[in-house]
C-alpha positions as CSV (number, residue, x, y, z in Angstrom):
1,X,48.3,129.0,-49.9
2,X,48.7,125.3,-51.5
3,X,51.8,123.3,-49.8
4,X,53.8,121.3,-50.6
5,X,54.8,118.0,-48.4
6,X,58.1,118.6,-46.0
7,X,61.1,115.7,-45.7
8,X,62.8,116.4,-42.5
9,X,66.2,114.5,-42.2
10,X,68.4,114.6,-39.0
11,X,70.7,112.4,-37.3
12,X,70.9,112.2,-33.0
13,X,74.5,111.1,-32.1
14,X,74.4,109.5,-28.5
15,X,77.3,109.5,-26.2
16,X,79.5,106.4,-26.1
17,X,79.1,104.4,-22.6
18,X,76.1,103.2,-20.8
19,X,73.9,106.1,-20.9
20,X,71.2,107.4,-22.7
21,X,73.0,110.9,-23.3
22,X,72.6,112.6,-27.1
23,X,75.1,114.9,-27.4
24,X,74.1,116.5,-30.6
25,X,71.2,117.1,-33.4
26,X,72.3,117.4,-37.0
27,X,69.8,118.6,-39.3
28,X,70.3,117.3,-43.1
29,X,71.3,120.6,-44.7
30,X,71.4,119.5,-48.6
31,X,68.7,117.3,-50.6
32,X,71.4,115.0,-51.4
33,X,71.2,113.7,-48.1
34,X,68.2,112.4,-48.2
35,X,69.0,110.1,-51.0
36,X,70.6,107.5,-48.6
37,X,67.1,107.1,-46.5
38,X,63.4,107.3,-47.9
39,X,61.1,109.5,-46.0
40,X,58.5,107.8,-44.5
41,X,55.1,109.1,-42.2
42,X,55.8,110.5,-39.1
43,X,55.7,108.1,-35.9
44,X,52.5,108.1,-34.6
45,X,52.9,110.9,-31.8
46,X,55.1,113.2,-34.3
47,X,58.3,113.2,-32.1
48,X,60.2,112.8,-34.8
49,X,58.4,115.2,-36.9
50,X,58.0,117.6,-33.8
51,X,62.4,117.3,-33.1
52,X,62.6,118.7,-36.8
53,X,60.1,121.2,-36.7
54,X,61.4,122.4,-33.8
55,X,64.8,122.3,-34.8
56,X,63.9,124.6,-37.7
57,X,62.2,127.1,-35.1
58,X,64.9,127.2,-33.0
59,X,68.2,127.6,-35.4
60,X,68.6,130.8,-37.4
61,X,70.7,129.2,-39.7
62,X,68.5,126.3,-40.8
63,X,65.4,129.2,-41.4
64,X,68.1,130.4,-43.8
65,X,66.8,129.9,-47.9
66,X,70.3,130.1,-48.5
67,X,71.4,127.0,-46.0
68,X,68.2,125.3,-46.7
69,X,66.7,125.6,-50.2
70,X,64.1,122.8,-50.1
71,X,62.6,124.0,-47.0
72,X,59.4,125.9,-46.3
73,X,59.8,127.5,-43.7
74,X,56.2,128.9,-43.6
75,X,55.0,125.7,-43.6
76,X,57.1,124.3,-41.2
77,X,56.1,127.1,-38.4
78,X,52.2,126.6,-39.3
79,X,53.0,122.3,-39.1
80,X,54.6,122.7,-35.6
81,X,51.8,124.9,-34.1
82,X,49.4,121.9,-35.3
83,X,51.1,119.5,-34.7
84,X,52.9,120.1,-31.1
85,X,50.1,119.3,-28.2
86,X,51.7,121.5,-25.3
87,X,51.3,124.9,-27.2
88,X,47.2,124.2,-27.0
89,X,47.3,123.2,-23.6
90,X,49.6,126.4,-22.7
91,X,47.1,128.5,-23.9
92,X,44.3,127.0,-22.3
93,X,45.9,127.0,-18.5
94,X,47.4,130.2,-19.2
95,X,44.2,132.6,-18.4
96,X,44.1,130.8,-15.3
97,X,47.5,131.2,-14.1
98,X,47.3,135.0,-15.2
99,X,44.0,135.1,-12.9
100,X,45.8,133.7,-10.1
101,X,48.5,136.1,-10.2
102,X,46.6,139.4,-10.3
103,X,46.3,138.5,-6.6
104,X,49.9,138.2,-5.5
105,X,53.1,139.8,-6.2
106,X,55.1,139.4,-9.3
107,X,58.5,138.7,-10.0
108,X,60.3,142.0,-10.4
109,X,59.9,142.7,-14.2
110,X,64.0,143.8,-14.7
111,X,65.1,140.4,-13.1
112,X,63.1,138.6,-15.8
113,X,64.5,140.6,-18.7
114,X,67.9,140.0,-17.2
115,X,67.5,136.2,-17.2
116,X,66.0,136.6,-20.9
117,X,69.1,138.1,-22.3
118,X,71.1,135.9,-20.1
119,X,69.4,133.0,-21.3
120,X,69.1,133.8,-25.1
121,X,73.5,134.3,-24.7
122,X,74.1,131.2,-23.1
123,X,71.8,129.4,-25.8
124,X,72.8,130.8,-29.0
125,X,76.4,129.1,-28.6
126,X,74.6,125.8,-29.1
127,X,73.2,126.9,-32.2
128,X,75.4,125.3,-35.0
129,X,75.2,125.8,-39.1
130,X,74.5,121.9,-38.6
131,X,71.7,122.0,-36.1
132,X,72.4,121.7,-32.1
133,X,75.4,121.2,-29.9
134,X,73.5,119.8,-26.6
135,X,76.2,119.3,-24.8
136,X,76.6,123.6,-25.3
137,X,72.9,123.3,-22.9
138,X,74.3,122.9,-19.8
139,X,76.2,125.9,-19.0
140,X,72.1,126.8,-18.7
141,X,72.1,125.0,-15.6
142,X,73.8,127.9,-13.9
143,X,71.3,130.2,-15.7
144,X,68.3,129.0,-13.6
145,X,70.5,128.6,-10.5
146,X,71.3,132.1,-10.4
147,X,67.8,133.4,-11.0
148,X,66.3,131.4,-8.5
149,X,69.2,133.3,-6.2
150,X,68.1,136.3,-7.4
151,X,64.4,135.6,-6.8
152,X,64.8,134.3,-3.7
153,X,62.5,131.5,-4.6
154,X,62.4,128.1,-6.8
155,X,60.3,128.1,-9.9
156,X,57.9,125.1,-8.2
157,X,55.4,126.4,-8.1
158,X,56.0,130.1,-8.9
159,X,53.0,131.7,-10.4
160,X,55.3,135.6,-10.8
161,X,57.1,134.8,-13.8
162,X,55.8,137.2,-16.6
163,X,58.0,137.2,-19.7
164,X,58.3,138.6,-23.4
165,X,56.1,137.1,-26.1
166,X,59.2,136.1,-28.3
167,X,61.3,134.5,-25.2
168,X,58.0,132.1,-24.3
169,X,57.4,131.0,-27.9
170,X,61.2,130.0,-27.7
171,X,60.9,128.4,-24.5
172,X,58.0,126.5,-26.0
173,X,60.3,125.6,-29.3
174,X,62.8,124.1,-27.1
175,X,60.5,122.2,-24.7
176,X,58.8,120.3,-27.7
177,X,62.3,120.2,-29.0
178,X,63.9,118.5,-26.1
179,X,60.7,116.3,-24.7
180,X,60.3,115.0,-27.9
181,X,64.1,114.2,-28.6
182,X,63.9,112.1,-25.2
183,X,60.5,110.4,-26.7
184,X,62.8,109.1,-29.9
185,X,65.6,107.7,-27.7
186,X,62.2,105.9,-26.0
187,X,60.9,104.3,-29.1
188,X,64.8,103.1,-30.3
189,X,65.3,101.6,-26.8
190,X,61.6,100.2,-26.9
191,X,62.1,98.7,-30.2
192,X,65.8,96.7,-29.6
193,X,64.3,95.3,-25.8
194,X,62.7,91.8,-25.5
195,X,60.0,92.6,-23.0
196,X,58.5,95.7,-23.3
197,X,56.8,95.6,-20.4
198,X,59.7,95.0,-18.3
199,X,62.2,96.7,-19.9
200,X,60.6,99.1,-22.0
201,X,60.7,103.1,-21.1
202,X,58.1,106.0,-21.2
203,X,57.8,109.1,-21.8
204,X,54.5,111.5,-19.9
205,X,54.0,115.3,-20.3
206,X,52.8,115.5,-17.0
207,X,54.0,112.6,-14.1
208,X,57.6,112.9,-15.6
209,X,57.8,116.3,-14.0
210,X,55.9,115.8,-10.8
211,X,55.4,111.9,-10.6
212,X,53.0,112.4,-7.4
213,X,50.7,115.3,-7.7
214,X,47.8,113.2,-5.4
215,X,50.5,113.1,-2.6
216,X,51.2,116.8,-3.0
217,X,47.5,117.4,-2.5
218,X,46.9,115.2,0.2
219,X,50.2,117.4,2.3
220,X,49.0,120.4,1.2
221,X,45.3,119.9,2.7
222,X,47.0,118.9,6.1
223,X,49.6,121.8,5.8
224,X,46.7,124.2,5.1
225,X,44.6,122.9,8.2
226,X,47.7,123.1,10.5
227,X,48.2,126.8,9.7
228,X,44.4,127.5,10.2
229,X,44.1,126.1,13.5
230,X,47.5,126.9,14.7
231,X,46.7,130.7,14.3
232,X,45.2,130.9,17.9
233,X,48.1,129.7,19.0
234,X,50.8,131.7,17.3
235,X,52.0,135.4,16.9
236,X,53.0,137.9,19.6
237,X,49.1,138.3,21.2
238,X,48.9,134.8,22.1
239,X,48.7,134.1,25.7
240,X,51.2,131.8,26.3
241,X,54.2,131.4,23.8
242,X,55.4,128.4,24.9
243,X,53.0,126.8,22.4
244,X,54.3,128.4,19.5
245,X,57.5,127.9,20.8
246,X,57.5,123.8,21.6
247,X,54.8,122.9,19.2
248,X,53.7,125.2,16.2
249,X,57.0,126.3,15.0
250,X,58.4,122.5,15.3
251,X,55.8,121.4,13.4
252,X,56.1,124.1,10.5
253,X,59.7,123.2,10.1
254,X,58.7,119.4,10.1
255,X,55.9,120.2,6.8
256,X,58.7,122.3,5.1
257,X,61.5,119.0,5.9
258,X,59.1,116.4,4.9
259,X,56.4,118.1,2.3
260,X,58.6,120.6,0.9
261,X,56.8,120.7,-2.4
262,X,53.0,121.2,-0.5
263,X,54.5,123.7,1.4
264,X,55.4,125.6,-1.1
265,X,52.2,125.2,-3.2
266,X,50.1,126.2,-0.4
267,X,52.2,129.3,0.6
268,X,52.4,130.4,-3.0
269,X,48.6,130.6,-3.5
270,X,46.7,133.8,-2.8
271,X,45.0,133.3,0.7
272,X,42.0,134.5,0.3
273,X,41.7,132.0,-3.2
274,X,42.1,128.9,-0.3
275,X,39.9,130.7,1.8
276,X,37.1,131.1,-0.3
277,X,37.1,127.1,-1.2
278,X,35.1,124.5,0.2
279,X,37.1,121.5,1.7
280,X,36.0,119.4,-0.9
281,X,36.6,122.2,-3.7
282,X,40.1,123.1,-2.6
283,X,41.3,119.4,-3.0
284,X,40.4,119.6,-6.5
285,X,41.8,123.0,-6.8
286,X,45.2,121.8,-4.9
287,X,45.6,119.4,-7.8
288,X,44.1,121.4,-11.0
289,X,46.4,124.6,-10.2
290,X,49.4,121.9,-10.2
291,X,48.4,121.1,-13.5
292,X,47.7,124.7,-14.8
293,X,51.4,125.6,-13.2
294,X,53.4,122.9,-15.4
295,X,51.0,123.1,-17.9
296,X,50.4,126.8,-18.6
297,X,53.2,129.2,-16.6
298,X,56.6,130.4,-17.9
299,X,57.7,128.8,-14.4
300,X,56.7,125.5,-15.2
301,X,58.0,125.9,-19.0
302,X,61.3,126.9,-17.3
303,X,61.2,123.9,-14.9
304,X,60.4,121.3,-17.4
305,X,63.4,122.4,-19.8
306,X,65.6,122.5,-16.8
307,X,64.7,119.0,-16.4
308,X,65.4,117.8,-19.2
309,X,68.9,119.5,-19.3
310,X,70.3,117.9,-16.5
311,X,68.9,114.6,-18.3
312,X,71.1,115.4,-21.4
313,X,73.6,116.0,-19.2
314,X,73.4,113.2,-16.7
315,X,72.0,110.9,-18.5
316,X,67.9,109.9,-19.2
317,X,68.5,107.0,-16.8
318,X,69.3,109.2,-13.7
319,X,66.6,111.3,-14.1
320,X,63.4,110.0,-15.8
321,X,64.3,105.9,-16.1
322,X,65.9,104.9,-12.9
323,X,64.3,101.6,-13.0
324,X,65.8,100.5,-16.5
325,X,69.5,99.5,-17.0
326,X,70.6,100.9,-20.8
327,X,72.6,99.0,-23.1
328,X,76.4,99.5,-23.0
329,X,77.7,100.7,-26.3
330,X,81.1,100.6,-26.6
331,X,81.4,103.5,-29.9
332,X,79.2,106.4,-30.4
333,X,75.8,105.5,-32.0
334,X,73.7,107.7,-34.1
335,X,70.0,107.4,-34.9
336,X,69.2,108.6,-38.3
337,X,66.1,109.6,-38.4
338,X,64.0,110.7,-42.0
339,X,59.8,111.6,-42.1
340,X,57.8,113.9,-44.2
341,X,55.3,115.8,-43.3
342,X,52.0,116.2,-45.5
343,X,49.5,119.3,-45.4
344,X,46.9,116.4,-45.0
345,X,48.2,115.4,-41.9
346,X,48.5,118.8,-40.9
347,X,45.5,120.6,-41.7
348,X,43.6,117.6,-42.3
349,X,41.2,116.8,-44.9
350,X,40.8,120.1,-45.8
351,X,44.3,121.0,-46.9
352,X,44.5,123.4,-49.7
């Protein structure tokens, strides 16, 4: 089926103050709008094309013909699917993540379904006729508190999350939605600064959620070797208890103080998965089944929204850009932003 190219118009209000905080997305509704700004390509990662697309995913009333008669919706779903990088790399970690959990017990299927429909209430109130309400996020915050409670375990590393098909392509719609909404307020900052490389953010699929993944290996190898060689020395058959007593259980409560996160990497893993690695193999494997959790679990989808929800609400600065001062704006400002989106750059050369 021939398309036709796609304008997608919206307009990012930021809170007034010294933070990087948007507070809402508007979506341009009517064709009019787009009279006052003339589309032009998308940036060159697509975040501004990727905040629309997902936009449209996300709200039921923008999908609407009736809301929205110069959009194409079927052409917007197939242009986010190409277009959005995370959904590839999802699929590609996610057979190994499966294979990791057919060896260890899952999260209790009910408890899942219970955060879905938790979830999907708490996030249709910030669904607006005119696009998002992001301050309406937060209240989410308490979503993932309370299933973790209920769990009894963080989602760091959590490899027991199974959920419904329709709730993860959602989860992946608002991800791209919100990651890429951060990227925008990156390039506007990054364009008004006078050194870039001074003052100028990023933005990083990957080190912006766990910033030292080579540390967490190097704490997980020595956690791994001190349970190995501690077992001799530990459990009710051991000949003297003191040992576990003065030095074996001091020293596990020290690795869970001071290497929380390799910790619980090591004791999330299947044991006989470690155990059946070389040491040079299971260094690799410490750090590539980090990278296939944030990459390619509903955990590390979950944690990654999270994440950027108590950015929105705290402010980018406190959470991702601690070492750069924003500029102080004294009225609320709002980025307009206007691209189109071609079948070329879509589906390539070969676009029908």
């Amino acid at each position: 089926m021939k398309h036709k190219s796609l304008r997608l118009g919206f307009d990012v209000t930021m809170e007034k103050g010294s933070t990087w905080k948007p507070v809402k997305v508007q979506f341009w509704n009517q064709p009019s709008a787009y009279d006052k700004f003339k589309a032009s390509e998308p940036f060159k990662y697509m975040s501004d094309a990727l905040v629309g697309l997902s936009l449209v995913k996300l709200n039921h009333y923008i999908k609407s013909p009736v809301a929205t008669p110069h959009l194409d919706y079927n052409f917007a779903s197939e242009a986010w699917k190409a277009l959005d990088p995370h959904t590839e790399l999802y699929e590609r970690s996610l057979p190994r993540v499966r294979a990791l959990q057919s060896h260890i017990a899952v999260v209790n299927p009910e408890l899942c379904a219970e955060f879905e429909a938790n979830f999907n209430e708490h996030f249709e109130t910030a669904l607006k006729p005119w696009g998002v309400d992001l301050t309406a996020l937060w209240p989410l915050l308490d979503s993932f508190s309370w299933f973790e409670n209920k769990m009894g375990q963080p989602l760091m590393y959590n490899f027991g999350l199974n959920f419904s098909k329709p709730f993860v392509d959602k989860l992946q719609y608002l991800y791209s939605f919100l990651y890429n909404l951060r990227s925008l307020v990156a390039v506007d900052h990054n364009a008004h600064v006078e050194d870039p490389s001074h003052e100028g953010v990023k933005v990083d699929a990957i080190t912006d959620y766990l910033p030292r993944a080579e540390y967490v290996v190097n704490d997980a190898l020595l956690y791994w070797n001190f349970k190995k060689f501690s077992q001799p020395f530990a459990g009710p058959k051991t000949p003297d208890s003191r040992v576990e007593k003065l030095l074996v259980n001091p020293m596990e409560k020290a690795f869970h103080k001071y290497s929380h996160n390799a910790c619980h990497l090591v004791d999330n893993l299947p044991k006989n998965f470690i155990e059946s690695l070389s040491p040079m193999e299971l260094e690799e494997a410490f750090y590539l089944v980090q990278m296939d959790w944030l990459l390619g679990s509903p955990a590390g989808l979950l944690f990654k929204i999270r994440e950027e929800i108590f950015a929105l609400q705290s402010g980018y600065e406190k959470i991702f850009w601690k070492d750069v001062e924003p500029k102080f704006h004294s009225k609320p400002v709002s980025l307009h932003l206007c691209c189109e989106v071609t079948p070329e750059a879509v589906f390539g050369s070969n676009a029908a």
